[in-house]
C-alpha positions in Angstrom: 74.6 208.4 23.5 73.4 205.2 21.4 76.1 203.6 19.3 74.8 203.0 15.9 76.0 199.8 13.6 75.4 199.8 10.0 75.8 197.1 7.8 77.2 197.3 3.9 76.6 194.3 2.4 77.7 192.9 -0.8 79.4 190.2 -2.7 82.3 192.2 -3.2 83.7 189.9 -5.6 86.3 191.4 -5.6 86.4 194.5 -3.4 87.0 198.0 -5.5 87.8 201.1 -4.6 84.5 202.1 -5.1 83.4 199.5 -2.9 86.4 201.4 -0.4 85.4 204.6 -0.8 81.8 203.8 0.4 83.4 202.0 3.4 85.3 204.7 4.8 82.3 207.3 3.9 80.2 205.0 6.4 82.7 204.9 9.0 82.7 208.2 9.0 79.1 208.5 9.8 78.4 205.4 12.2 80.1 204.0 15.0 80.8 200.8 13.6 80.4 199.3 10.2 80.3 195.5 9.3 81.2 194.9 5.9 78.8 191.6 5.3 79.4 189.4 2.3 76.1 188.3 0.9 76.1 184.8 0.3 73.6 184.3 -2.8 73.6 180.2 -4.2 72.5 182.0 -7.1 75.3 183.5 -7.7 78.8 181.8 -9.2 81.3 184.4 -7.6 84.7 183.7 -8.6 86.4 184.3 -5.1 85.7 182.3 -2.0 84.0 183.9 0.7 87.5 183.2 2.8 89.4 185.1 -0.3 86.9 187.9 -0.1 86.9 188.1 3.4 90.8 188.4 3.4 90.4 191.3 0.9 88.1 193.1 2.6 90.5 192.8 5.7 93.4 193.9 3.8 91.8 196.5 2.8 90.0 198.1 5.7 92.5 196.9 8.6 93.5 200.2 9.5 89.9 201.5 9.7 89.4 200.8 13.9 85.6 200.9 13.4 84.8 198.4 10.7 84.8 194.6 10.2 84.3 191.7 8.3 81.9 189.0 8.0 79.3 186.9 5.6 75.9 185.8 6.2 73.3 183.7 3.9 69.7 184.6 3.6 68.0 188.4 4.0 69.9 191.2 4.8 67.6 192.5 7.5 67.9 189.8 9.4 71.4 189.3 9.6 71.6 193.1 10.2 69.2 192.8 13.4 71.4 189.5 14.6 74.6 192.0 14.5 72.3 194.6 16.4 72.5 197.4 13.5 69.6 200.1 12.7 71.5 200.9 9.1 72.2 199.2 6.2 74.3 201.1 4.1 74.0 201.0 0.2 76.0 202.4 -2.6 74.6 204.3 -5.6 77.0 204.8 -8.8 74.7 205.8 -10.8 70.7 206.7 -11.6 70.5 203.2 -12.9 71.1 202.0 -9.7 68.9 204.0 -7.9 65.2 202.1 -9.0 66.2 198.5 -7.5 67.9 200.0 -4.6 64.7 201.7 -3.8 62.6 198.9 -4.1 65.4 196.9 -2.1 65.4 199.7 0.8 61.6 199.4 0.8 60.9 196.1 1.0 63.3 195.6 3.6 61.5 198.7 5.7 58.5 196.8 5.4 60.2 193.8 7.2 61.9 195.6 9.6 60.5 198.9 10.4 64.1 199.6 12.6 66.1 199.3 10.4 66.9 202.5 8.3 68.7 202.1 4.5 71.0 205.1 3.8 72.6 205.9 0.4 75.8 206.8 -0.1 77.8 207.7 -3.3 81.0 207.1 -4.3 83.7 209.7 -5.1 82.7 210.4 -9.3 85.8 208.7 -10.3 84.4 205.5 -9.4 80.5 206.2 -10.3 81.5 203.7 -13.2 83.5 201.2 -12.0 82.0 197.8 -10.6 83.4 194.1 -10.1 82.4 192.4 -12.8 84.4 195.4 -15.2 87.3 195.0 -12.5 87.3 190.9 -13.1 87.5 190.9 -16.7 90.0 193.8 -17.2 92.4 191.7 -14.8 91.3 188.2 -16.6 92.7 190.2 -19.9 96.4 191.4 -18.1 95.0 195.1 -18.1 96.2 197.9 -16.0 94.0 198.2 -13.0 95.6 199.3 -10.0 93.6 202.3 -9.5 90.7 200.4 -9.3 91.4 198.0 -6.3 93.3 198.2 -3.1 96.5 196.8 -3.9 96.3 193.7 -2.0 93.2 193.0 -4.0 95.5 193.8 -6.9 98.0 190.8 -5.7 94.8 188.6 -5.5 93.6 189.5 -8.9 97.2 189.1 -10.0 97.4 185.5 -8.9 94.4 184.3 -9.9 94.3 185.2 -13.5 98.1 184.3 -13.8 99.2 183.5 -17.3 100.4 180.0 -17.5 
């Protein structure tokens, strides 16, 4: 029987429980699932790619099947260094939807293998994203049912008081 690998990738900046609930959906469904931190110069996250890695780990290091890891440049061809025939994309809402089918396309068009599949998160958390997560714990709010709560203790620490 072939083992499939799918790929979620992300900046995950910081990991939600959205982000969670997507993870453990996939492993579910595939044998093994690399959560990939997408590296994007365009971007200015405000976690380093070690801090998000360690969140990630935190978070999913009871799940046997899934791991870690970063990569710079297109996601289809990091997915076919790692040897994986998904990549693994999560829809909130409709919004989402139009640029992840453009996304899924384009990247079937480079690399006819590799299969995107969509997966929702539980409805609780069709609203919740990282940049909303950031700036409620930047302001001291109440968000632990939002993140795993070692990302909690990360967010904590970072936007300490002084």
């Amino acid at each position: 029987m072939k083992k499939i690998t799918a790929v979620y990738a992300g900046t995950f900046d910081p990991l939600t429980n959205g982000h969670l609930d997507v993870i453990k959906r996939a492993s579910d469904i595939f044998d093994k699932v690399i959560v990939a931190i997408a590296v994007n110069p365009a971007k200015l996250p405000v976690f380093t790619v070690e801090e998000r890695l360690g969140m990630i780990k935190g978070a999913t290091g009871r799940i046997k099947n899934v791991e870690a890891d970063h990569f710079e440049g297109l996601l289809v061809k990091y997915a076919k260094r790692k040897k994986a025939s998904v990549i693994v994309r999560g829809l909130r809402a409709i919004s989402d939807f139009e640029y992840e089918f453009q996304l899924s396309l384009t990247n079937k068009k480079l690399s006819p293998d590799i299969n995107t599949v969509f997966l929702m998160p539980n409805e609780k958390y069709t609203y919740l994203n990282s940049s909303l997560v950031r700036e409620l714990a930047f302001y001291d709010s109440n968000i632990t049912e939002f993140v795993p709560p070692n990302v909690l203790k990360v967010l904590k620490k970072k936007f300490k008081k002084n």
